[in-house]
N, C-alpha and C positions, 0 to 999 in steps of 0.2 A: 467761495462756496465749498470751495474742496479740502477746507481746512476742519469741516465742522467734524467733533469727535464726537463717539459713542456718549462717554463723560456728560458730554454737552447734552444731550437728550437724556439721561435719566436723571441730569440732579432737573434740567428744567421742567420734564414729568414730576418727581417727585413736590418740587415747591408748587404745581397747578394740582397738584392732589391732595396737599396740605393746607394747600392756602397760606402758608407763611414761610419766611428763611427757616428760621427755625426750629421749627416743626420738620421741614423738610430735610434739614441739615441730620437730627435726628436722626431720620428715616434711612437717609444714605450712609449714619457716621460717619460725618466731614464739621467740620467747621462751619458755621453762619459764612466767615468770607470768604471762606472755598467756594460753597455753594454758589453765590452772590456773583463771586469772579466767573465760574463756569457760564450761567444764565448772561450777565453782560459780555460775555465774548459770543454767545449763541448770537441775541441780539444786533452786535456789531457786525457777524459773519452773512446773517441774514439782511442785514439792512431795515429791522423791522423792531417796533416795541413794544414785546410781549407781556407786559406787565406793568397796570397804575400801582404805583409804590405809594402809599403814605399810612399815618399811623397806625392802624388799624391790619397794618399786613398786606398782601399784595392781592390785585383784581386781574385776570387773566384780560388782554384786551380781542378785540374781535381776532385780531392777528394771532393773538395767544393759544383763541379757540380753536383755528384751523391749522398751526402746526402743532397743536397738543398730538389733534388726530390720526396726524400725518409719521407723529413720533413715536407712537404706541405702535403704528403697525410697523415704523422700521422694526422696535425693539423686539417685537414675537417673532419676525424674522431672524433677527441674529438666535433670539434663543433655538429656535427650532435649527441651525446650526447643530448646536451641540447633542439636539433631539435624533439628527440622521444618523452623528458620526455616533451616537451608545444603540441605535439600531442595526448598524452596518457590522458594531460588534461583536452582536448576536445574546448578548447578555445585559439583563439592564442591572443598574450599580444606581449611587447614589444614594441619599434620602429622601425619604415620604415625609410630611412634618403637614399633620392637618390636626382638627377641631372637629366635637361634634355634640351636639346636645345631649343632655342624659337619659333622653329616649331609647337612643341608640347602643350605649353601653352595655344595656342588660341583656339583651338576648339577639342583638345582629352583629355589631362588631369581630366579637371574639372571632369566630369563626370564619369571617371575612380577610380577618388578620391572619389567623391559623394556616389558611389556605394560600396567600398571599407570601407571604413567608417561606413556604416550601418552597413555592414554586421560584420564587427569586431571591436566594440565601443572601447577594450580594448588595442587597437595597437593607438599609436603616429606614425602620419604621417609630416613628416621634407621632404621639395623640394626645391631645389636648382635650379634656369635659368640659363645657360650660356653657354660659347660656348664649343666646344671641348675640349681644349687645358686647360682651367680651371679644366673643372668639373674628366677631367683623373687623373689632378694631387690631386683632393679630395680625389679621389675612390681611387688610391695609397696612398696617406695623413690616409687615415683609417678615413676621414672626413665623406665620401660617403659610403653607402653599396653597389650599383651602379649606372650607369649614362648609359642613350642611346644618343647616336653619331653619326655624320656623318662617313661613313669611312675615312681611313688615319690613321697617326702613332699613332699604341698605345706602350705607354713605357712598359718598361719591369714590371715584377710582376702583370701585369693583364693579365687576358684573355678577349678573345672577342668570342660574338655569333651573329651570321647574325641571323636580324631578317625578314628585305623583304625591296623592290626596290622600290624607291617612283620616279615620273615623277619633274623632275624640268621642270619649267614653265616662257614663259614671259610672262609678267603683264603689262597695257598700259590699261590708260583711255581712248585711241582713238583708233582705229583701226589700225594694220600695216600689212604689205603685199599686196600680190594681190588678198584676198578674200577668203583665203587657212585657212584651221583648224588648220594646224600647221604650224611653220616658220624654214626656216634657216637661222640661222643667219648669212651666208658669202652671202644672197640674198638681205638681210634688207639694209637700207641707214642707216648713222650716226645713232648711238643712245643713249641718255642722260639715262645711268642707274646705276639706285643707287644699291651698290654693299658692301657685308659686309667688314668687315677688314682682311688683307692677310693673318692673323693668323687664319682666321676661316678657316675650312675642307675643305667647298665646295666651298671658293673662288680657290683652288688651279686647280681645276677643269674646272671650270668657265673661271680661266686664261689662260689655255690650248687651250679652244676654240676660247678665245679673240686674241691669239696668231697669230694662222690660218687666221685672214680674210684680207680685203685687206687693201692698206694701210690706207685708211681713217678711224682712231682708233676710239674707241667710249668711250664718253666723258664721265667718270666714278669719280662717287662721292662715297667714304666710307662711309657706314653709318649702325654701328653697332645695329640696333636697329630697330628688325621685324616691330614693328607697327609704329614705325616712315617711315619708307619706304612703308608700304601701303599708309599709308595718303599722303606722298607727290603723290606716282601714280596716286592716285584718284584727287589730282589737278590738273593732267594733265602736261605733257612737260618731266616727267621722265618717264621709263621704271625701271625693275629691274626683276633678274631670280628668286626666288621664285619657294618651293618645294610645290609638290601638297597638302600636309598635311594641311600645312599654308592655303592653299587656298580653302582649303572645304568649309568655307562662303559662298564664290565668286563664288560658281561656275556657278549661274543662277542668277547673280546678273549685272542688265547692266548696272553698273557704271564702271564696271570694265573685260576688255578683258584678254582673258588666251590664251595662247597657246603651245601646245609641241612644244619642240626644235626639232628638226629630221636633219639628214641626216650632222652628227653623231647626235644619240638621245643621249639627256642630261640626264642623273639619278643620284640620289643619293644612297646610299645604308646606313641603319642604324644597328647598332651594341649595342649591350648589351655590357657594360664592369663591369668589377667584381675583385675584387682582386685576385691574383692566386693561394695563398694558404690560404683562406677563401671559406665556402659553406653557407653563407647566411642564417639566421634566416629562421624559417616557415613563419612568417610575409611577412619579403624581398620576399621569393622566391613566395607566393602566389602573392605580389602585384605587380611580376615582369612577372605571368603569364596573368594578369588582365591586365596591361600595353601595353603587347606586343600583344596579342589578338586584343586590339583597336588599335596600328598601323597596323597590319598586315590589319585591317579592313577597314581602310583610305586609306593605298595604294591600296588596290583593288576599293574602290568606285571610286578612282580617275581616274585608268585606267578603269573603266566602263564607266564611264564617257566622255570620249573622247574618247575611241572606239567603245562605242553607237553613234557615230558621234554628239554629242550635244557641242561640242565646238564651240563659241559664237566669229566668227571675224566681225561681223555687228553690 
Protein backbone atom coordinates (compact mmCIF):
# COMPACT_ATOMS: atom_id res chain seq x y z
CA UNK A 1 0.00 0.00 0.00
CA UNK A 2 2.77 2.32 0.52
CA UNK A 3 3.99 2.07 -2.99
CA UNK A 4 0.84 3.77 -4.49
CA UNK A 5 1.86 7.05 -6.41
CA UNK A 6 0.27 10.28 -6.89
CA UNK A 7 0.65 9.13 -11.06
CA UNK A 8 -1.55 6.40 -9.80
CA UNK A 9 -4.54 8.39 -8.82
CA UNK A 10 -4.79 10.95 -11.40
CA UNK A 11 -4.38 8.97 -14.58
CA UNK A 12 -7.11 6.53 -12.52
CA UNK A 13 -9.42 9.80 -11.95
CA UNK A 14 -8.91 10.82 -15.11
CA UNK A 15 -10.05 7.24 -17.13
CA UNK A 16 -13.49 7.26 -14.38
CA UNK A 17 -14.02 10.79 -15.77
CA UNK A 18 -13.67 9.83 -19.16
CA UNK A 19 -14.89 6.80 -19.23
CA UNK A 20 -12.36 5.33 -21.51
CA UNK A 21 -8.17 4.80 -21.95
CA UNK A 22 -8.29 6.95 -24.41
CA UNK A 23 -10.05 9.66 -23.75
CA UNK A 24 -8.33 9.77 -20.65
CA UNK A 25 -4.80 9.27 -22.00
CA UNK A 26 -5.90 12.45 -23.77
CA UNK A 27 -6.76 14.29 -20.87
CA UNK A 28 -3.40 13.52 -18.99
CA UNK A 29 -1.08 13.44 -22.38
CA UNK A 30 0.26 9.95 -21.92
CA UNK A 31 -0.17 7.12 -24.05
CA UNK A 32 -3.33 4.68 -23.82
CA UNK A 33 -0.53 2.17 -22.24
CA UNK A 34 0.88 4.40 -19.93
CA UNK A 35 -2.45 5.12 -18.74
CA UNK A 36 -3.46 1.39 -18.81
CA UNK A 37 -0.13 0.40 -16.88
CA UNK A 38 -0.56 3.17 -14.18
CA UNK A 39 -4.60 2.09 -13.34
CA UNK A 40 -3.25 -1.94 -13.40
CA UNK A 41 -0.60 -1.36 -10.80
CA UNK A 42 -3.34 0.98 -8.83
CA UNK A 43 -5.34 -2.07 -8.97
CA UNK A 44 -2.55 -4.67 -7.97
CA UNK A 45 -1.39 -2.25 -5.16
CA UNK A 46 -4.99 -2.17 -3.73
CA UNK A 47 -5.83 -5.60 -4.22
CA UNK A 48 -9.09 -4.60 -5.77
CA UNK A 49 -10.76 -4.19 -9.50
CA UNK A 50 -11.63 -0.98 -10.31
CA UNK A 51 -12.87 -1.30 -13.67
CA UNK A 52 -15.14 -3.76 -16.23
CA UNK A 53 -13.09 -3.42 -19.28
CA UNK A 54 -14.78 -4.63 -22.46
CA UNK A 55 -15.57 -3.09 -25.84
CA UNK A 56 -17.48 -0.37 -25.42
CA UNK A 57 -14.73 1.35 -22.76
CA UNK A 58 -14.33 0.87 -19.32
CA UNK A 59 -17.36 0.76 -16.20
CA UNK A 60 -16.08 1.93 -12.94
CA UNK A 61 -16.95 -1.05 -10.45
CA UNK A 62 -18.56 -0.50 -7.06
CA UNK A 63 -14.89 -0.64 -5.68
CA UNK A 64 -14.00 1.89 -8.57
CA UNK A 65 -16.91 4.24 -7.03
CA UNK A 66 -15.51 4.36 -3.57
CA UNK A 67 -11.75 4.86 -4.30
CA UNK A 68 -12.79 7.50 -7.06
CA UNK A 69 -13.90 9.32 -3.84
CA UNK A 70 -11.43 8.78 -1.79
CA UNK A 71 -8.96 9.90 -4.72
CA UNK A 72 -10.36 13.20 -5.39
CA UNK A 73 -9.96 14.40 -1.98
CA UNK A 74 -6.28 13.01 -1.61
CA UNK A 75 -5.74 15.08 -4.94
CA UNK A 76 -7.30 18.78 -3.54
CA UNK A 77 -5.19 17.99 -0.82
CA UNK A 78 -1.82 17.81 -2.53
CA UNK A 79 -2.96 20.74 -4.64
CA UNK A 80 -3.77 22.97 -1.68
CA UNK A 81 0.00 22.14 -0.87
CA UNK A 82 1.08 24.30 -3.32
CA UNK A 83 -2.12 26.86 -2.41
CA UNK A 84 -0.22 27.44 1.30
CA UNK A 85 3.21 27.68 0.22
CA UNK A 86 2.14 30.96 -2.84
CA UNK A 87 0.19 32.29 0.49
CA UNK A 88 2.98 32.00 2.81
CA UNK A 89 4.66 34.10 0.07
CA UNK A 90 2.69 36.83 0.25
CA UNK A 91 2.22 37.29 -3.49
CA UNK A 92 -0.03 35.34 -5.60
CA UNK A 93 1.71 34.43 -9.33
CA UNK A 94 0.62 31.83 -11.55
CA UNK A 95 -2.29 31.74 -14.12
CA UNK A 96 -6.11 32.31 -14.30
CA UNK A 97 -7.37 30.31 -17.42
CA UNK A 98 -11.33 30.35 -17.22
CA UNK A 99 -14.63 30.72 -19.70
CA UNK A 100 -17.55 32.66 -19.75
CA UNK A 101 -20.69 33.26 -21.66
CA UNK A 102 -21.15 36.17 -23.75
CA UNK A 103 -23.35 37.70 -21.21
CA UNK A 104 -20.70 38.52 -19.31
CA UNK A 105 -18.20 40.06 -21.84
CA UNK A 106 -20.00 43.23 -22.41
CA UNK A 107 -20.38 45.10 -19.36
CA UNK A 108 -18.82 42.89 -16.23
CA UNK A 109 -15.70 41.34 -17.16
CA UNK A 110 -13.70 44.07 -18.22
CA UNK A 111 -13.54 45.62 -15.14
CA UNK A 112 -13.32 42.72 -13.04
CA UNK A 113 -10.28 42.06 -15.04
CA UNK A 114 -8.98 45.74 -14.86
CA UNK A 115 -9.12 45.51 -11.15
CA UNK A 116 -7.78 42.06 -10.73
CA UNK A 117 -4.77 42.85 -12.63
CA UNK A 118 -3.50 45.71 -10.60
CA UNK A 119 -3.90 44.37 -7.75
CA UNK A 120 -1.86 40.99 -8.70
CA UNK A 121 0.62 42.19 -11.68
CA UNK A 122 2.27 38.58 -11.24
CA UNK A 123 -0.85 36.28 -12.13
CA UNK A 124 -1.56 35.58 -16.20
CA UNK A 125 -4.96 36.10 -16.97
CA UNK A 126 -6.25 33.60 -20.00
CA UNK A 127 -10.41 34.03 -21.04
CA UNK A 128 -12.19 32.08 -23.04
CA UNK A 129 -16.17 33.38 -24.62
CA UNK A 130 -18.43 30.65 -25.33
CA UNK A 131 -21.29 29.03 -24.80
CA UNK A 132 -22.04 26.28 -22.27
CA UNK A 133 -21.74 23.15 -23.82
CA UNK A 134 -17.97 24.26 -25.02
CA UNK A 135 -16.56 26.01 -22.24
CA UNK A 136 -17.79 22.54 -19.74
CA UNK A 137 -16.04 20.53 -22.00
CA UNK A 138 -12.66 22.79 -21.51
CA UNK A 139 -13.09 22.94 -17.72
CA UNK A 140 -13.36 18.98 -18.04
CA UNK A 141 -10.52 18.97 -20.93
CA UNK A 142 -8.20 20.57 -17.92
CA UNK A 143 -8.09 23.36 -20.69
CA UNK A 144 -10.19 25.75 -18.26
CA UNK A 145 -9.61 26.10 -14.36
CA UNK A 146 -13.26 27.29 -14.58
CA UNK A 147 -16.22 28.63 -16.64
CA UNK A 148 -19.61 30.31 -15.38
CA UNK A 149 -22.90 29.08 -17.12
CA UNK A 150 -26.13 29.02 -17.67
CA UNK A 151 -27.93 26.15 -15.79
CA UNK A 152 -28.56 22.84 -17.47
CA UNK A 153 -26.44 19.53 -17.82
CA UNK A 154 -23.12 19.52 -16.35
CA UNK A 155 -21.14 16.29 -17.21
CA UNK A 156 -19.70 14.37 -14.95
CA UNK A 157 -16.27 15.16 -13.21
CA UNK A 158 -17.25 18.61 -12.50
CA UNK A 159 -18.97 20.26 -9.93
CA UNK A 160 -21.19 23.18 -9.98
CA UNK A 161 -21.93 26.30 -7.45
CA UNK A 162 -25.23 28.49 -7.86
CA UNK A 163 -24.00 31.75 -7.95
CA UNK A 164 -27.60 34.04 -8.29
CA UNK A 165 -30.79 34.59 -10.70
CA UNK A 166 -30.57 36.95 -13.42
CA UNK A 167 -34.08 38.27 -15.04
CA UNK A 168 -34.14 37.37 -18.81
CA UNK A 169 -35.63 40.08 -20.70
CA UNK A 170 -37.42 41.05 -24.20
CA UNK A 171 -35.55 43.58 -26.09
CA UNK A 172 -37.48 45.59 -29.07
CA UNK A 173 -36.64 48.90 -30.70
CA UNK A 174 -40.42 49.79 -30.64
CA UNK A 175 -42.72 49.25 -28.12
CA UNK A 176 -44.91 46.09 -27.52
CA UNK A 177 -47.82 45.44 -25.37
CA UNK A 178 -50.53 47.42 -24.03
CA UNK A 179 -48.18 50.02 -22.09
CA UNK A 180 -47.27 47.35 -19.27
CA UNK A 181 -43.56 47.19 -17.62
CA UNK A 182 -43.55 43.74 -18.24
CA UNK A 183 -45.03 41.18 -20.92
CA UNK A 184 -46.32 37.93 -21.57
CA UNK A 185 -45.51 36.37 -24.04
CA UNK A 186 -48.77 34.10 -24.80
CA UNK A 187 -50.35 38.00 -24.67
CA UNK A 188 -47.80 39.40 -27.40
CA UNK A 189 -48.95 39.12 -31.35
CA UNK A 190 -46.31 37.21 -33.73
CA UNK A 191 -42.84 37.99 -33.02
CA UNK A 192 -39.72 38.07 -35.12
CA UNK A 193 -36.90 37.06 -32.53
CA UNK A 194 -33.57 36.45 -32.77
CA UNK A 195 -32.70 33.54 -30.62
CA UNK A 196 -29.28 31.58 -29.83
CA UNK A 197 -28.62 28.10 -31.09
CA UNK A 198 -30.43 24.98 -29.61
CA UNK A 199 -27.19 23.90 -28.16
CA UNK A 200 -27.13 26.90 -26.03
CA UNK A 201 -28.54 26.45 -22.09
CA UNK A 202 -31.01 28.97 -22.21
CA UNK A 203 -32.48 28.40 -25.64
CA UNK A 204 -33.80 25.09 -23.94
CA UNK A 205 -35.80 27.15 -21.80
CA UNK A 206 -36.69 29.76 -23.93
CA UNK A 207 -38.33 26.71 -26.06
CA UNK A 208 -40.26 25.67 -23.20
CA UNK A 209 -42.08 28.84 -23.17
CA UNK A 210 -42.17 28.99 -27.17
CA UNK A 211 -43.93 25.70 -26.66
CA UNK A 212 -46.90 27.05 -24.63
CA UNK A 213 -48.37 29.77 -26.79
CA UNK A 214 -50.84 29.75 -29.29
CA UNK A 215 -50.72 28.54 -32.46
CA UNK A 216 -49.41 31.49 -34.38
CA UNK A 217 -45.52 30.56 -33.83
CA UNK A 218 -43.14 33.23 -33.75
CA UNK A 219 -40.76 33.54 -36.43
CA UNK A 220 -37.37 32.71 -34.86
CA UNK A 221 -34.08 33.27 -36.54
CA UNK A 222 -30.54 31.57 -34.84
CA UNK A 223 -28.23 33.80 -34.22
CA UNK A 224 -25.33 32.78 -32.10
CA UNK A 225 -23.68 35.91 -31.41
CA UNK A 226 -24.66 38.47 -28.39
CA UNK A 227 -23.81 41.68 -30.16
CA UNK A 228 -24.79 40.62 -33.33
CA UNK A 229 -28.39 40.41 -32.07
CA UNK A 230 -28.32 43.66 -30.17
CA UNK A 231 -27.61 45.44 -33.28
CA UNK A 232 -30.15 43.87 -35.36
CA UNK A 233 -32.90 44.86 -32.45
CA UNK A 234 -31.78 48.25 -32.56
CA UNK A 235 -32.69 48.19 -36.27
CA UNK A 236 -35.94 47.53 -35.53
CA UNK A 237 -38.41 44.53 -36.90
CA UNK A 238 -36.57 41.88 -34.49
CA UNK A 239 -37.10 41.09 -30.98
CA UNK A 240 -34.92 38.67 -28.95
CA UNK A 241 -34.93 37.37 -24.92
CA UNK A 242 -31.80 38.62 -23.62
CA UNK A 243 -30.44 38.23 -19.78
CA UNK A 244 -30.53 41.24 -17.70
CA UNK A 245 -26.63 41.18 -17.35
CA UNK A 246 -26.25 41.78 -21.16
CA UNK A 247 -28.48 44.52 -20.86
CA UNK A 248 -26.97 46.77 -17.99
CA UNK A 249 -26.07 49.27 -20.97
CA UNK A 250 -29.69 49.57 -21.94
CA UNK A 251 -31.18 49.95 -19.36
CA UNK A 252 -32.09 53.92 -19.60
CA UNK A 253 -31.10 53.89 -23.04
CA UNK A 254 -34.19 54.70 -25.56
CA UNK A 255 -33.19 53.18 -28.36
CA UNK A 256 -33.85 50.24 -27.03
CA UNK A 257 -37.21 48.81 -24.89
CA UNK A 258 -36.74 45.92 -22.11
CA UNK A 259 -39.05 44.17 -20.47
CA UNK A 260 -39.55 41.07 -17.90
CA UNK A 261 -41.16 38.15 -19.15
CA UNK A 262 -43.98 37.25 -16.32
CA UNK A 263 -46.68 35.10 -15.78
CA UNK A 264 -44.35 32.32 -15.90
CA UNK A 265 -41.27 34.66 -15.18
CA UNK A 266 -38.38 33.94 -17.28
CA UNK A 267 -34.86 33.53 -15.46
CA UNK A 268 -31.88 32.27 -15.86
CA UNK A 269 -29.71 30.90 -13.12
CA UNK A 270 -25.79 30.85 -13.34
CA UNK A 271 -23.24 28.29 -12.15
CA UNK A 272 -19.60 28.28 -11.37
CA UNK A 273 -18.26 24.89 -12.70
CA UNK A 274 -14.82 23.43 -11.68
CA UNK A 275 -13.29 20.28 -12.02
CA UNK A 276 -14.32 17.77 -9.26
CA UNK A 277 -11.20 16.46 -8.18
CA UNK A 278 -9.32 19.77 -8.52
CA UNK A 279 -9.35 22.88 -5.76
CA UNK A 280 -8.04 25.64 -7.91
CA UNK A 281 -4.87 27.82 -7.45
CA UNK A 282 -5.01 30.95 -4.94
CA UNK A 283 -4.98 32.92 -8.25
CA UNK A 284 -8.37 30.96 -9.76
CA UNK A 285 -9.96 30.84 -6.44
CA UNK A 286 -9.37 34.83 -5.59
CA UNK A 287 -10.49 35.66 -9.25
CA UNK A 288 -13.30 33.51 -8.90
CA UNK A 289 -14.47 35.49 -5.76
CA UNK A 290 -13.95 38.84 -7.77
CA UNK A 291 -16.02 37.41 -10.63
CA UNK A 292 -18.72 36.22 -8.81
CA UNK A 293 -19.10 39.32 -6.49
CA UNK A 294 -19.84 41.44 -9.95
CA UNK A 295 -22.46 38.91 -11.04
CA UNK A 296 -24.07 38.53 -7.97
CA UNK A 297 -24.00 42.62 -8.21
CA UNK A 298 -25.56 42.93 -11.94
CA UNK A 299 -28.27 40.65 -11.01
CA UNK A 300 -29.32 42.60 -8.19
CA UNK A 301 -28.97 45.99 -10.08
CA UNK A 302 -31.10 44.53 -12.60
CA UNK A 303 -33.90 43.46 -10.43
CA UNK A 304 -33.72 46.93 -8.79
CA UNK A 305 -34.06 48.21 -11.60
CA UNK A 306 -37.52 46.96 -12.63
CA UNK A 307 -38.77 46.71 -9.39
CA UNK A 308 -37.97 50.39 -8.83
CA UNK A 309 -40.75 50.53 -11.44
CA UNK A 310 -38.17 52.27 -14.10
CA UNK A 311 -38.78 49.82 -16.78
CA UNK A 312 -39.13 51.85 -20.18
CA UNK A 313 -42.34 50.43 -22.54
CA UNK A 314 -42.74 54.22 -23.99
Amino acid sequence: MNNVKLQNLRYFVAVYEQGSISAAARKVNATQSGVSVQVRDLEEQLGLTLFDRGSMGVKPTRAGDLIYARAIRILREIGRLGDDASELSGQLTGEVRFGVMPTFARAILAPVISAFCAENPMVEVKVTEGYSAQLNQMVLAGSLDFAVVPDGIIPGGLRSTYLDTDMELLASADPVGNGERSVELARLPTLHLALPGRSNARRVKIDQQLANLPDAAQTVLELDSMMTTLDLVRRGGWCSILPGCLCLPDLNDPAIHLYPIVRPAMTVDYLLVEPQAGSGTPASQKFIEDLSEAIRSACGKCRAHFRGGNARNT
